[in-house]
ROKE-190886 format. One record per residue (C-alpha): x, y, z; residue in one letter. Coordinates in nm, 2 decimals. Example, Ala and Ser with C-alpha at 12.3 -4.5 7.8 and 13.67 -1.06 7.14 Angstrom:
2
<X 1.23 Y -0.45 Z 0.78 code A> $
<X 1.37 Y -0.11 Z 0.71 code S> $
This chain:
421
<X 0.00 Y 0.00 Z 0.00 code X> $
<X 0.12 Y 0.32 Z -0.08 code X> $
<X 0.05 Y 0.47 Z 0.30 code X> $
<X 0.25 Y 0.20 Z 0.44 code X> $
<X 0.49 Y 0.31 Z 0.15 code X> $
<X 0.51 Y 0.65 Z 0.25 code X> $
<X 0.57 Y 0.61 Z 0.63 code X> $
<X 0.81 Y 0.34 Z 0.58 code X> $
<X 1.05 Y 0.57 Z 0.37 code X> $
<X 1.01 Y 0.82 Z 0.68 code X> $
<X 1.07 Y 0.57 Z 0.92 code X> $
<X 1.44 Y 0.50 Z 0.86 code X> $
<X 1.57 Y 0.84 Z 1.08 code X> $
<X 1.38 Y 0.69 Z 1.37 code X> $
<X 1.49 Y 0.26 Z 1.34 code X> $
<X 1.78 Y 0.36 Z 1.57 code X> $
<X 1.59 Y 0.56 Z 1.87 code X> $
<X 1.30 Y 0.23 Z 1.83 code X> $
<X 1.59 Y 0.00 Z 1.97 code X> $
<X 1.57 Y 0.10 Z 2.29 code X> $
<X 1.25 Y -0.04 Z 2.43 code X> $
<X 1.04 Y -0.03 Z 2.73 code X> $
<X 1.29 Y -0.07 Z 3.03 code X> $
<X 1.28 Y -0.17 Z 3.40 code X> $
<X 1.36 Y 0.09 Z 3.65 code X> $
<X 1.66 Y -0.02 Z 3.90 code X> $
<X 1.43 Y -0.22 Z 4.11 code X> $
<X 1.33 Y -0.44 Z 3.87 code X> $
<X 0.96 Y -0.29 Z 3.80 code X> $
<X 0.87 Y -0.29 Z 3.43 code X> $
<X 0.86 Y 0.05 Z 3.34 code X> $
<X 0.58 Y 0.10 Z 3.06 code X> $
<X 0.53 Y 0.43 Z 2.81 code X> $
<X 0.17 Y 0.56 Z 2.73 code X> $
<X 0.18 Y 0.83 Z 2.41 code X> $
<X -0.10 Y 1.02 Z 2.55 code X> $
<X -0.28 Y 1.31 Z 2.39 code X> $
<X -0.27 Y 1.63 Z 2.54 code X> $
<X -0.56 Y 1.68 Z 2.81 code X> $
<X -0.59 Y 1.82 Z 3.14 code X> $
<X -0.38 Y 1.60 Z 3.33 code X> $
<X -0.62 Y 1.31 Z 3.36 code X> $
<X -0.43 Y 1.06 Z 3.20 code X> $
<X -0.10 Y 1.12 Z 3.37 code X> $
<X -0.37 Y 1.09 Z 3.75 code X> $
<X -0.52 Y 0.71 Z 3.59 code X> $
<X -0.13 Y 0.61 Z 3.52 code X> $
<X -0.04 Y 0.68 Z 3.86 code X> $
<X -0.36 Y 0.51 Z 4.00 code X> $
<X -0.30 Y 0.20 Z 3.78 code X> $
<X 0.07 Y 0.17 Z 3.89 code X> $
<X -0.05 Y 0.19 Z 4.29 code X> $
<X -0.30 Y -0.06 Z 4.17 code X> $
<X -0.05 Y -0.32 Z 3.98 code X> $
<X 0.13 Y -0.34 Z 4.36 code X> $
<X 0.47 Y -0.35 Z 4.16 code X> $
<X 0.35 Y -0.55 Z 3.87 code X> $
<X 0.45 Y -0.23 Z 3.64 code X> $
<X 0.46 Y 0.10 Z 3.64 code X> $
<X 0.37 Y 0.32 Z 3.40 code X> $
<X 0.48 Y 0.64 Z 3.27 code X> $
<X 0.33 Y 0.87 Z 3.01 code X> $
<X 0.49 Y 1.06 Z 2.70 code X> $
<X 0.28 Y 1.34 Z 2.53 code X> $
<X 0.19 Y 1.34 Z 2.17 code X> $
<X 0.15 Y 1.68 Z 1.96 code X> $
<X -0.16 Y 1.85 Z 2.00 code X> $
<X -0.33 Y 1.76 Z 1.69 code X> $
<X -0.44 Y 1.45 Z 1.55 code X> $
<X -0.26 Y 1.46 Z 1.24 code X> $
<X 0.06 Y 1.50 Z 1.37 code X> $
<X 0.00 Y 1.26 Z 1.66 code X> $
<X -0.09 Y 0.98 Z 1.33 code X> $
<X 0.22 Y 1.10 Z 1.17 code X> $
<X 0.48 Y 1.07 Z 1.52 code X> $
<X 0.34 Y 0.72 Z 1.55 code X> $
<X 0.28 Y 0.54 Z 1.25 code X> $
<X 0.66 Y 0.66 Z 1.17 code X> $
<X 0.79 Y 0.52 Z 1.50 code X> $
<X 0.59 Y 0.20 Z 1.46 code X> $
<X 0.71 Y 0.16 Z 1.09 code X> $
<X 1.06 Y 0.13 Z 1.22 code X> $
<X 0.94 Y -0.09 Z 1.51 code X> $
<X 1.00 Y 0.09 Z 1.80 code X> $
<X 0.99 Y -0.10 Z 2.09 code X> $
<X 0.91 Y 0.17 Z 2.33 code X> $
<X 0.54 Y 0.22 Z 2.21 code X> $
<X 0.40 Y 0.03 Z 2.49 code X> $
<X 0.03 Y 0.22 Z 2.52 code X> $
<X -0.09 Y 0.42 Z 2.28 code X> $
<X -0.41 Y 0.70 Z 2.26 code X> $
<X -0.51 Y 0.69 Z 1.92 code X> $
<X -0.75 Y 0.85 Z 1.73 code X> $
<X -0.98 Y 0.62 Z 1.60 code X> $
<X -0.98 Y 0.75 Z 1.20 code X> $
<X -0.62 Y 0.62 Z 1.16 code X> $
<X -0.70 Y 0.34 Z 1.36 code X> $
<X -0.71 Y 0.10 Z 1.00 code X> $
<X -0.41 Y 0.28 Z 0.85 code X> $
<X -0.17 Y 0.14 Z 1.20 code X> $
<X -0.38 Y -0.22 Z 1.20 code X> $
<X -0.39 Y -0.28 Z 0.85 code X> $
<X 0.01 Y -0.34 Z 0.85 code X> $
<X 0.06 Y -0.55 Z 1.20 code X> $
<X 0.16 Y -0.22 Z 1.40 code X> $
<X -0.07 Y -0.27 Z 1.66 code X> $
<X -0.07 Y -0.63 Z 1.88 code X> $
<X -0.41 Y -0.85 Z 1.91 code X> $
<X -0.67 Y -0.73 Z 2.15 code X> $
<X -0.65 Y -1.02 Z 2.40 code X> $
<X -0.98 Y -1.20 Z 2.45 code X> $
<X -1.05 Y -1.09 Z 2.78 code X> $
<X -1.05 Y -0.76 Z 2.64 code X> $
<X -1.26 Y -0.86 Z 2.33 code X> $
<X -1.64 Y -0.79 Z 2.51 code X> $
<X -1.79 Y -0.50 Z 2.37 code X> $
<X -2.09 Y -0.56 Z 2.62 code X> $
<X -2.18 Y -0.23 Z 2.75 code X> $
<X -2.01 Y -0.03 Z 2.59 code X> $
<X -2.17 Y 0.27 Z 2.30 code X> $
<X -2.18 Y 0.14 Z 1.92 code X> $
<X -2.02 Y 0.48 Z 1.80 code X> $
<X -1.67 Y 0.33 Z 1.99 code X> $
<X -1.74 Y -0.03 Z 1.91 code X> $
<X -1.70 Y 0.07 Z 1.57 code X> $
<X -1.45 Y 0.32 Z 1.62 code X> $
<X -1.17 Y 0.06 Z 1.75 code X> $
<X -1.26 Y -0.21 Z 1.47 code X> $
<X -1.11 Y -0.30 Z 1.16 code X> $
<X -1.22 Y -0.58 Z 0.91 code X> $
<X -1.49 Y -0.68 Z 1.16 code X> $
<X -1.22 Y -0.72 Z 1.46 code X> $
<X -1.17 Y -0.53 Z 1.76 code X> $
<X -0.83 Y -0.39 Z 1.73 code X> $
<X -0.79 Y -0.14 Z 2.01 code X> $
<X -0.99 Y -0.08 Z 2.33 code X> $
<X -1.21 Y 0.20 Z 2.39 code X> $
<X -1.13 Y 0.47 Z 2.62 code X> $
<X -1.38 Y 0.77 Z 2.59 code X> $
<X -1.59 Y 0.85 Z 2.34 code X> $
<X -1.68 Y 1.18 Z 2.21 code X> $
<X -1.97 Y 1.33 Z 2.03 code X> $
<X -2.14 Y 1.60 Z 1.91 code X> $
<X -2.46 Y 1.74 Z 2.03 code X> $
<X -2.70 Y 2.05 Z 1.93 code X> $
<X -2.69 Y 2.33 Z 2.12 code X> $
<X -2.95 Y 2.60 Z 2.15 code X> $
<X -3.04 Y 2.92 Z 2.28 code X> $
<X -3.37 Y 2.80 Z 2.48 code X> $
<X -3.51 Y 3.16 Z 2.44 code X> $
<X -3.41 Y 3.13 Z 2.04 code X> $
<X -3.59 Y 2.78 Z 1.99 code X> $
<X -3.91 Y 2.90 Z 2.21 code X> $
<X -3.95 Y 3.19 Z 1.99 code X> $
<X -3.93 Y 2.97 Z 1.67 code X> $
<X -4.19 Y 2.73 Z 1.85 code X> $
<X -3.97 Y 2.46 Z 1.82 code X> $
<X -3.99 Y 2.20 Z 2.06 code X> $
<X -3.68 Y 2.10 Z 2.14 code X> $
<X -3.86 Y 1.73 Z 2.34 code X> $
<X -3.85 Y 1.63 Z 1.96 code X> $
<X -3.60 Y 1.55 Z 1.70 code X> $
<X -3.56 Y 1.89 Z 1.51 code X> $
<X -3.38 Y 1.89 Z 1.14 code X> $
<X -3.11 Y 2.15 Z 1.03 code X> $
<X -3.41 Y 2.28 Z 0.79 code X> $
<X -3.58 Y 2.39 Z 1.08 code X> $
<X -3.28 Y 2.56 Z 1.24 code X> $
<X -3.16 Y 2.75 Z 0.97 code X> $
<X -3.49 Y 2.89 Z 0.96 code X> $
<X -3.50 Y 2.95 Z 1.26 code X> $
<X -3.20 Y 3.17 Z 1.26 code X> $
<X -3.28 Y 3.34 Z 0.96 code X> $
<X -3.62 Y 3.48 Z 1.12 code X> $
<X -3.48 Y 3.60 Z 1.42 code X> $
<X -3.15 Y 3.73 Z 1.23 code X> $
<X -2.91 Y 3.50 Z 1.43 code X> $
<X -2.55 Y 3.26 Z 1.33 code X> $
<X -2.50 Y 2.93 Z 1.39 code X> $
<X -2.21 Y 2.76 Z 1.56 code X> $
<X -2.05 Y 2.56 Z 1.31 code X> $
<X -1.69 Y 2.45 Z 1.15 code X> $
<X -1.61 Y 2.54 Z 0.86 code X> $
<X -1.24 Y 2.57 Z 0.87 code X> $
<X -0.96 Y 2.36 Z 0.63 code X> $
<X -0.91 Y 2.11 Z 0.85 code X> $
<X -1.03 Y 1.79 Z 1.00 code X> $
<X -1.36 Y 1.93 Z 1.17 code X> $
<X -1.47 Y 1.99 Z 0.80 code X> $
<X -1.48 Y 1.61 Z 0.77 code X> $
<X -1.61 Y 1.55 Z 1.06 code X> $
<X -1.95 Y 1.78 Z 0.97 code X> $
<X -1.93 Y 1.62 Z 0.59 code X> $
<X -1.94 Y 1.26 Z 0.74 code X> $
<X -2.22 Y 1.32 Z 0.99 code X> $
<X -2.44 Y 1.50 Z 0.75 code X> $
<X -2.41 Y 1.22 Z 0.46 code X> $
<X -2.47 Y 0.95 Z 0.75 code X> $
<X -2.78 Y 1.16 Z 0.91 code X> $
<X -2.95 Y 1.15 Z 0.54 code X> $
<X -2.87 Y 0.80 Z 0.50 code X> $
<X -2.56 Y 0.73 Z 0.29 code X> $
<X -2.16 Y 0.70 Z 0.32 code X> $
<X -1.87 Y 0.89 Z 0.22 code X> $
<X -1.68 Y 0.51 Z 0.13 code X> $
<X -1.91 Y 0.23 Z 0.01 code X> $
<X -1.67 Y -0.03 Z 0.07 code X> $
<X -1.38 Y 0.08 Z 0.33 code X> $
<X -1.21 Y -0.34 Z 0.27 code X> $
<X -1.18 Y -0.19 Z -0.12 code X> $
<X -0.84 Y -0.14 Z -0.27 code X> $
<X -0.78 Y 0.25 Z -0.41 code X> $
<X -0.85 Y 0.15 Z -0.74 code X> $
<X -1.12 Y -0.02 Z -0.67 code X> $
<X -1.32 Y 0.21 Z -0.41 code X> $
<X -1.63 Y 0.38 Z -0.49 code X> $
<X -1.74 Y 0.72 Z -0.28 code X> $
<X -2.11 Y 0.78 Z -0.17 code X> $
<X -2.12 Y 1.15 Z -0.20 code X> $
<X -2.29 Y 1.15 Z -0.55 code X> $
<X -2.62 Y 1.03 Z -0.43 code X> $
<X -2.95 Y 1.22 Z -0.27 code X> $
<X -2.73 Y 1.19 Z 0.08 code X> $
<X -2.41 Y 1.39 Z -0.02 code X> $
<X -2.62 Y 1.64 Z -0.25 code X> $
<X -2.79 Y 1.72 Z 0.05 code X> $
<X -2.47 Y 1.78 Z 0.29 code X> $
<X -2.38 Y 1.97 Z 0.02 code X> $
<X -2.70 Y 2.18 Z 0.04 code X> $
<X -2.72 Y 2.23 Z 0.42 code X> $
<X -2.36 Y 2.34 Z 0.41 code X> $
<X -2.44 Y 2.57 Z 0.12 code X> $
<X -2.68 Y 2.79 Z 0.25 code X> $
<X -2.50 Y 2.84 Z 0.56 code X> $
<X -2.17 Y 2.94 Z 0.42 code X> $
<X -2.38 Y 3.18 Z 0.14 code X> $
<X -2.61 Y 3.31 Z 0.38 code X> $
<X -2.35 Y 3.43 Z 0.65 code X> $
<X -2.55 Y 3.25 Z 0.92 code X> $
<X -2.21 Y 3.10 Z 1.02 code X> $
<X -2.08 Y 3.42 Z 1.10 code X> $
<X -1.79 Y 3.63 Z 0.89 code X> $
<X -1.50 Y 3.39 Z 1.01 code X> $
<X -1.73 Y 3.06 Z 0.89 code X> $
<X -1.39 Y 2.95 Z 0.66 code X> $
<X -1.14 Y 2.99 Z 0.96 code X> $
<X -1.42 Y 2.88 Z 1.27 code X> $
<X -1.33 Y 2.57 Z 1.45 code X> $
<X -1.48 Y 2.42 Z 1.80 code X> $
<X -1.35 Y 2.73 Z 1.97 code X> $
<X -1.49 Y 2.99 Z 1.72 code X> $
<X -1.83 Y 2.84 Z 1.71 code X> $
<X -1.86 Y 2.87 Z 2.10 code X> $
<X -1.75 Y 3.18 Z 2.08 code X> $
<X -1.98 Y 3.24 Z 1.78 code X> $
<X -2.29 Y 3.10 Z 2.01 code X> $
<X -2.16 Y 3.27 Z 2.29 code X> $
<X -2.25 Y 3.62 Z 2.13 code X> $
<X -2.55 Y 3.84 Z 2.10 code X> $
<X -2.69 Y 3.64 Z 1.82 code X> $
<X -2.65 Y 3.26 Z 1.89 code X> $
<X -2.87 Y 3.05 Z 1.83 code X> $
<X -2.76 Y 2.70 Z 1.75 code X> $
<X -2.42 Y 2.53 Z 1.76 code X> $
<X -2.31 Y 2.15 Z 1.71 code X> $
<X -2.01 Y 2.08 Z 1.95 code X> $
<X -1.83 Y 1.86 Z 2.12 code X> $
<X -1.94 Y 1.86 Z 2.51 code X> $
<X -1.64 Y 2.04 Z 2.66 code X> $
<X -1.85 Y 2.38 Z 2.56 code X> $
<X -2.03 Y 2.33 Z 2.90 code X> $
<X -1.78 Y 2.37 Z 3.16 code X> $
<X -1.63 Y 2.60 Z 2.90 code X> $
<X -1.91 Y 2.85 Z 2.89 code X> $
<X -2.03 Y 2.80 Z 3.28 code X> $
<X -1.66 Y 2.98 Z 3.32 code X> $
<X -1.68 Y 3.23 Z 3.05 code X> $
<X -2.06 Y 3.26 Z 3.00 code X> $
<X -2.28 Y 3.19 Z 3.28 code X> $
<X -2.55 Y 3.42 Z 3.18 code X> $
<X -2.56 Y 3.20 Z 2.85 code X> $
<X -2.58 Y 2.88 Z 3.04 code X> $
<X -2.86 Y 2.98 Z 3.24 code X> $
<X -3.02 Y 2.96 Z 2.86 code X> $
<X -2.93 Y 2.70 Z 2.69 code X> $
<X -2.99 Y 2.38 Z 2.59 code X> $
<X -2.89 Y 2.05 Z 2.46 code X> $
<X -3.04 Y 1.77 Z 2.26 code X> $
<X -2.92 Y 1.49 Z 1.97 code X> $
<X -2.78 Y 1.61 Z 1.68 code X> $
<X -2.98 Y 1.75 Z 1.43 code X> $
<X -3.18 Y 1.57 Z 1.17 code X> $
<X -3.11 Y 1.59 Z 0.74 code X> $
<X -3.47 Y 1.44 Z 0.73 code X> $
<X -3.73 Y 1.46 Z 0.94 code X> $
<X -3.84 Y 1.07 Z 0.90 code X> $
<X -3.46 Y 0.96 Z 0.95 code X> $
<X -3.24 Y 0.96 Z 1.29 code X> $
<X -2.94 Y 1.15 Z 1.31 code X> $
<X -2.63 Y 1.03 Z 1.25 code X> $
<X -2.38 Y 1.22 Z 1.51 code X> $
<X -2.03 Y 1.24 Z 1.50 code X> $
<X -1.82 Y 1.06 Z 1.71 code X> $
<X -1.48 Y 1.08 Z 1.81 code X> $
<X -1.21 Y 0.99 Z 2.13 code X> $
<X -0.97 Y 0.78 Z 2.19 code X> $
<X -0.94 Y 0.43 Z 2.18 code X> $
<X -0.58 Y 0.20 Z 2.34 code X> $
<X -0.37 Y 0.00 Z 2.12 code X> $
<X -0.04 Y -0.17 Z 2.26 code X> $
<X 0.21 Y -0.17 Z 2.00 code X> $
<X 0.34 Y -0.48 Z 1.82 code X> $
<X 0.71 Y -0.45 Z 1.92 code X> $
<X 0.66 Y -0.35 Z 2.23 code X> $
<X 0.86 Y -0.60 Z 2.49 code X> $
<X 0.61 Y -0.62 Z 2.76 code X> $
<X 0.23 Y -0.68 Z 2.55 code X> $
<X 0.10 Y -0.86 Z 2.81 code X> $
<X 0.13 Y -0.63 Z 3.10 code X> $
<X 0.01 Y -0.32 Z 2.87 code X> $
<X -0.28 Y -0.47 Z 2.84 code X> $
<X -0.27 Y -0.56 Z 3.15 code X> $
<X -0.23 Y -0.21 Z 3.23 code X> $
<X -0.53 Y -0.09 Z 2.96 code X> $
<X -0.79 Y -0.30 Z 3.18 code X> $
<X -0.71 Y -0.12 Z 3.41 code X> $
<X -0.72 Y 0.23 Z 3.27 code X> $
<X -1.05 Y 0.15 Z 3.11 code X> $
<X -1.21 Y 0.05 Z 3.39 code X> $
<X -1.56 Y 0.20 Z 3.46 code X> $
<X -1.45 Y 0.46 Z 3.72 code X> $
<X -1.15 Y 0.54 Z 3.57 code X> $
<X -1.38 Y 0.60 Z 3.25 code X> $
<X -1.63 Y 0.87 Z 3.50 code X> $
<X -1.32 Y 1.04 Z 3.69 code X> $
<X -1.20 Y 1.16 Z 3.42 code X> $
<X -1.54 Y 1.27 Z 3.24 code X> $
<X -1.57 Y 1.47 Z 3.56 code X> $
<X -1.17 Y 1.60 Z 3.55 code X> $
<X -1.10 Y 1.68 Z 3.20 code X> $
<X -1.46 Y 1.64 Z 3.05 code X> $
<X -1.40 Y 1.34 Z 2.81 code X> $
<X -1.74 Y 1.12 Z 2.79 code X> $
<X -1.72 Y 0.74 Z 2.86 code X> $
<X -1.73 Y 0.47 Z 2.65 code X> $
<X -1.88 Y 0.25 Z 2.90 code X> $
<X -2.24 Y 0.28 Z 2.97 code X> $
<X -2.22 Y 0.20 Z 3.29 code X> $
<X -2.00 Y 0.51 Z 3.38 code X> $
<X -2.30 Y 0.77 Z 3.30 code X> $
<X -2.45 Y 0.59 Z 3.62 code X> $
<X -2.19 Y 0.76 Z 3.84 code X> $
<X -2.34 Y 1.02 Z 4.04 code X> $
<X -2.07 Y 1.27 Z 4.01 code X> $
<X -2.08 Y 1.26 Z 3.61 code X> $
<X -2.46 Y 1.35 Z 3.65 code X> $
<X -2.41 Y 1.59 Z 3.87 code X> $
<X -2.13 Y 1.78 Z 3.65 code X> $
<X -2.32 Y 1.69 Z 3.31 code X> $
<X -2.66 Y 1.66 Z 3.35 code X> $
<X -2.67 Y 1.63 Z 2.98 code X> $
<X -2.47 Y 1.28 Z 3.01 code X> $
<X -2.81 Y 1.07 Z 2.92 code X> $
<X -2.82 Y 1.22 Z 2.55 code X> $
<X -2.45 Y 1.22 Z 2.54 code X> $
<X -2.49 Y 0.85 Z 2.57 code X> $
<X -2.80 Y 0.83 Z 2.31 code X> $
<X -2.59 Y 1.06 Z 2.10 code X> $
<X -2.30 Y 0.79 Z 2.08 code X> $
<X -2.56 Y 0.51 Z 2.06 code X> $
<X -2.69 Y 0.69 Z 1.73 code X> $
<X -2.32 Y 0.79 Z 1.65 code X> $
<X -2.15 Y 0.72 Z 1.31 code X> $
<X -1.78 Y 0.73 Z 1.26 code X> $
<X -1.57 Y 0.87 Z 0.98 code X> $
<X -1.45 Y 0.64 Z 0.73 code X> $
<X -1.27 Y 0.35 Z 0.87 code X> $
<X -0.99 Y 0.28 Z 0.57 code X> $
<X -0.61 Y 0.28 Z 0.62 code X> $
<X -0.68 Y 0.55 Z 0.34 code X> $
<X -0.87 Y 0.81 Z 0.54 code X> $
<X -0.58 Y 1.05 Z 0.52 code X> $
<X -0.60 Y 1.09 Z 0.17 code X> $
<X -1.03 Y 1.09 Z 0.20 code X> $
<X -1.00 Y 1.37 Z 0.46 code X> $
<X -0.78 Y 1.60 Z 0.31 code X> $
<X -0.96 Y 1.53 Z -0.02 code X> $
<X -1.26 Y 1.66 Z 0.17 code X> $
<X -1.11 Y 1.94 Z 0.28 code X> $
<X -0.99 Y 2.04 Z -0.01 code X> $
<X -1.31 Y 2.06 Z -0.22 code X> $
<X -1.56 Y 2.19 Z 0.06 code X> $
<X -1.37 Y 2.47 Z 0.16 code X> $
<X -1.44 Y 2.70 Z 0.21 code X> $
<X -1.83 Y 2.70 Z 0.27 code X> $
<X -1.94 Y 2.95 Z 0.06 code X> $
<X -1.83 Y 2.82 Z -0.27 code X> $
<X -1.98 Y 2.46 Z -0.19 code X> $
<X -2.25 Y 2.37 Z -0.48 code X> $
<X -2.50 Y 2.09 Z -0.40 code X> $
<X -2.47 Y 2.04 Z -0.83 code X> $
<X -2.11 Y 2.00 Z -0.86 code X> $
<X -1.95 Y 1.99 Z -0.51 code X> $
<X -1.99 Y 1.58 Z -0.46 code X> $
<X -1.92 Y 1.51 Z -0.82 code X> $
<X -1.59 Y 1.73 Z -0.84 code X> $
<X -1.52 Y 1.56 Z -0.46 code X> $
<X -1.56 Y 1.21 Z -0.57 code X> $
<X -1.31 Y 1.28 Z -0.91 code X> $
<X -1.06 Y 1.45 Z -0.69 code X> $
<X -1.08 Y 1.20 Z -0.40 code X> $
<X -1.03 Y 0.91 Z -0.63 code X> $
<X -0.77 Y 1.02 Z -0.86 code X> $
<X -0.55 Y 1.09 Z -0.55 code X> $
<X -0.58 Y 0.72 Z -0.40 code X> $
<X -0.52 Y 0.65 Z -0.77 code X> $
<X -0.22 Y 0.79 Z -0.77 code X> $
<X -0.33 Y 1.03 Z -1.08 code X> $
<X -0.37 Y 1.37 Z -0.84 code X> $
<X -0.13 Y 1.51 Z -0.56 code X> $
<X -0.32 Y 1.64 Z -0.21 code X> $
């Protein structure tokens, strides 16, 4: 494959420093690396728990990954090309979950790990590939609709039901209000393209097992025409604001925030967010699933988090997964909802009485997930993404006529190898 290719070629520079390994300290303890993500310290607090808890079994020690996901995908499919040995525990982010399984970088999920009972469909599918479970689900993330409860009352909307994107753009028109969404070059593009093909019913890649030449994309159908339409009339209309082509999560709160919010899709660290810079907009709003394409058809929400893989060279599999039971665990999973305000993957953590207390939208956070569809799962999603980006941005200039056509040719000439990104 030519992504394994790629990273391969890369990989040389870094063949030496992967000789090293995961090490024991001088008394004898098997010393274990976690790549984390960045967060708010709760990773490094679980580590520490689970080494107290292993009573000298292992320790573990964490090593932080860039801030964004790219580069993160780029740092460790590089370091697991040349096969490092000192990728013990990885964080991964479950798009370029394929493109490090696909190869052998990542070790077999042992069996005891292998029950998905409990825990929300959106991460089941997340940390598969080819119908396996390859990693283990940590938390689970998702976006939800948020609204201005004096904005939807005065549209007579009632937000008890499943509203569609139709009736919030409406909404917002009348009343002269933005919406909170992203509409910047980069990967939260795709992630509002994928959820609004899957909420009206299709899929970016028919058949993720399919070789490049081979692959056919679902965007030329009633679904991606659609996507195409909804983002269309936001980006012409202004109703995502002046700075629609540069707005990520942040600008969209901040967006919502303002004198004329309405409506935002987010991710759920906007609530303790806003409660610190925004309490009088707190004190209006509210939260439901994500919002419809068609009225008659349930939303499709995106999902993201993390998911665990132990790498295949590291020298001590067993105890790392050892050690990712353990950070998994149910309360681990609610501690650090509460701390750094990542959702669960486990159902049974949305029970804990804390997490209700600090998210009393963590029952539709959990339907949201259940509902949840995932980007596409190919070891070629980098090339899909960027593709994506590429030919929806920016927002304005999207055309429901030619957008998914031009897309699809673009898209497959560069896993064709007939176009550059």
């Amino acid at each position: 494959m030519r992504t394994v290719r790629r990273i391969v070629a890369g990989a040389s520079a870094l063949a030496l420093a992967g000789t090293l390994g995961a090490c024991s300290a001088g008394d004898g303890v098997p010393t274990l690396t976690w790549y984390i993500n960045p967060d708010d310290g709760g990773q490094a607090e679980i580590a520490a728990s689970c080494t107290e808890a292993a009573d000298g079994a292992y320790r573990i020690e964490t090593s932080l990954l860039p801030r964004d996901a790219a580069s993160q995908r780029e740092q460790l499919a590089r370091r697991l090309a040349a096969s490092d040995r000192s990728l013990d525990i990885m964080s991964l982010d479950p798009p370029f979950i394929p493109e490090l399984a696909e190869p052998g970088f990542l070790a077999p999920v042992p069996e005891e790990l292998q029950s998905t009972d409990g825990i929300v469909e959106g991460a089941v599918q997340s940390a598969s590939w080819n119908g396996e479970l390859v990693t283990v689900p940590f938390w689970a993330n998702t976006q939800l609709l948020w609204y201005r409860k004096s904005v939807a009352e005065a549209a007579g909307l009632d937000m008890t039901q499943p509203v569609t994107w139709d009736q919030i753009i409406q909404a917002a028109e009348d009343q002269n209000k933005q919406l909170g969404v992203q509409g910047a070059l980069a990967e939260s593009l795709t992630v509002w393209i994928n959820a609004l093909v899957a909420s009206g019913g299709g899929k970016i890649l028919d058949d993720p097992d399919a070789k490049p030449d081979e692959m056919q994309l679902g965007l030329e159908t009633d679904a991606g025409r659609k996507a195409a339409d909804i983002i269309a009339r936001i980006g012409s209309s202004g109703l995502g604001g002046p700075g629609l082509p540069t707005a990520d999560e942040n600008a969209a709160m901040n967006l919502f925030q303002g004198d004329n919010g309405s409506f935002m899709v987010n991710w759920p660290f906007v609530y303790p967010a806003m409660q610190g810079a925004a309490p009088e907009v707190v004190e209006d709003l509210g939260w439901a699933v994500y919002p419809r394409v068609d009225a008659g058809t349930p939303a499709a929400p995106p999902v993201g988090g993390i998911n665990l893989g132990v790498g295949a060279y590291s020298e001590h599999v067993d105890l790392a997964w050892q050690a990712v039971a353990c950070i998994v665990s149910p309360e681990n999973q609610a501690q650090y909802f509460v701390t750094n305000g990542n959702p669960p993957s486990t159902l049974a953590a949305y029970d804990d009485a804390e997490v209700q207390e600090k998210f009393p939208m963590a029952s539709t956070i959990a339907e949201s997930l259940q509902l949840g569809a995932p980007r596409p799962q190919t070891p070629y999603y980098n090339e899909i993404s960027i593709g994506l980006q590429r030919t929806w941005h920016p927002p304005n200039a999207v055309n429901p006529d030619s957008t998914p056509e031009t897309s699809t040719d673009f898209i497959l000439a560069v896993l064709r190898g007939e176009r550059l990104l």
